[in-house]
C-alpha positions as CSV (number, residue, x, y, z in Angstrom):
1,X,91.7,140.7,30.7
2,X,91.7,141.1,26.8
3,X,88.5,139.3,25.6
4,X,90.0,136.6,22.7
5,X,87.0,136.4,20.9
6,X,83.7,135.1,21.1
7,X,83.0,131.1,21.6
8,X,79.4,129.4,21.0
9,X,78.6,127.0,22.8
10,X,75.1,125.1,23.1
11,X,73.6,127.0,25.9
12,X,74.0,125.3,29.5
13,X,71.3,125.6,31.8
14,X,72.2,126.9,34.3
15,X,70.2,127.0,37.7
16,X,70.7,129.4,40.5
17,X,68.1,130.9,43.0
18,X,65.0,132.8,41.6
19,X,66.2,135.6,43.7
20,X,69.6,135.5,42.5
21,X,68.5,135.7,38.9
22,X,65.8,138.7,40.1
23,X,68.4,140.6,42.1
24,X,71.1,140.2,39.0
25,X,68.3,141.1,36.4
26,X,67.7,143.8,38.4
27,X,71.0,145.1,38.5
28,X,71.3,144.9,34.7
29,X,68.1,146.6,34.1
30,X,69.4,149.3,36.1
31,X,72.4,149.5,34.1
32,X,70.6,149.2,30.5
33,X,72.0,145.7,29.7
34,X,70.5,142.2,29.4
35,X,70.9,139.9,31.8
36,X,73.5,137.8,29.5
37,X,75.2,141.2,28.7
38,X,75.4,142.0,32.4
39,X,77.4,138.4,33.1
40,X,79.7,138.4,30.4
41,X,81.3,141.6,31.7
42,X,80.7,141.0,35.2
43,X,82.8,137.7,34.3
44,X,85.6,140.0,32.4
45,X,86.0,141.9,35.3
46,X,86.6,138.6,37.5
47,X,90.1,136.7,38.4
48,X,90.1,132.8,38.6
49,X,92.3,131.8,41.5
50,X,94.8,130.8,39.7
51,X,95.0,134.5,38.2
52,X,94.7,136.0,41.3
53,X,98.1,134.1,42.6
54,X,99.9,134.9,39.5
55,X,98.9,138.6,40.2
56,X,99.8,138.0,43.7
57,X,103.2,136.1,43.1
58,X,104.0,139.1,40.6
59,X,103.0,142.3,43.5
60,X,104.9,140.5,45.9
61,X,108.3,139.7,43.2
62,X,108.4,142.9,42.2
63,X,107.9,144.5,46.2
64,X,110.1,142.4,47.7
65,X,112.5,141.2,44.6
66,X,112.1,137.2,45.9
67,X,111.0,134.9,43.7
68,X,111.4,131.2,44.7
69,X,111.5,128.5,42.4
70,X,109.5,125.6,41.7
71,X,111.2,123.8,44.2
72,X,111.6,125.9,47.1
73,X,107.7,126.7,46.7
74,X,107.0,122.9,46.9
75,X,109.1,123.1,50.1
76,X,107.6,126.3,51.6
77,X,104.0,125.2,50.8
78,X,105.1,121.8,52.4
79,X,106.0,123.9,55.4
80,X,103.0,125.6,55.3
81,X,100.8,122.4,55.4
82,X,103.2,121.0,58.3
83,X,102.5,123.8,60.0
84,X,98.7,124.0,59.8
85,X,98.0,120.3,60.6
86,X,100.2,120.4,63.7
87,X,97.6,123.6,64.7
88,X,94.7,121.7,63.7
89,X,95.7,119.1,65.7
90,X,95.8,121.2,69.3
């Protein structure tokens, strides 16, 4: 993931466990880098979910050479869902 530049925002707060924070301070220490250094590329190393299908979709078009439409996905993930409440439901 290319970075696209840098955006400034006011600075959240952010809360997460003390530990959390120690243990990723830690880390970061251990590699030379802030703590804010450390997160901004631990987060350009990350995939949102929606990234990870598009990966996914792609390894699976280009090993198998299927790649359904919007329409049949609609159906198939309908299928899917059919099929997972009728197992929730035994």
């Amino acid at each position: 993931m290319a970075c696209r530049g840098v955006r400034r925002w006011p600075t959240p707060n952010v809360r997460i466990p003390e530990e959390a924070r120690d243990r990723l301070a830690a880390i970061a220490a251990a590699e030379g880098m802030s703590l804010r250094a450390y997160l901004a590329r631990l987060a350009e190393t990350l995939l949102t979910p929606a990234e990870r299908a598009d990966q996914a979709r792609a390894a699976l078009t280009e090993w198998t050479g299927y790649a359904p439409g919007p329409a049949e996905e609609r159906d198939l993930d309908s299928e899917r869902d059919r099929r997972l409440a009728r197992a929730a439901a035994r």
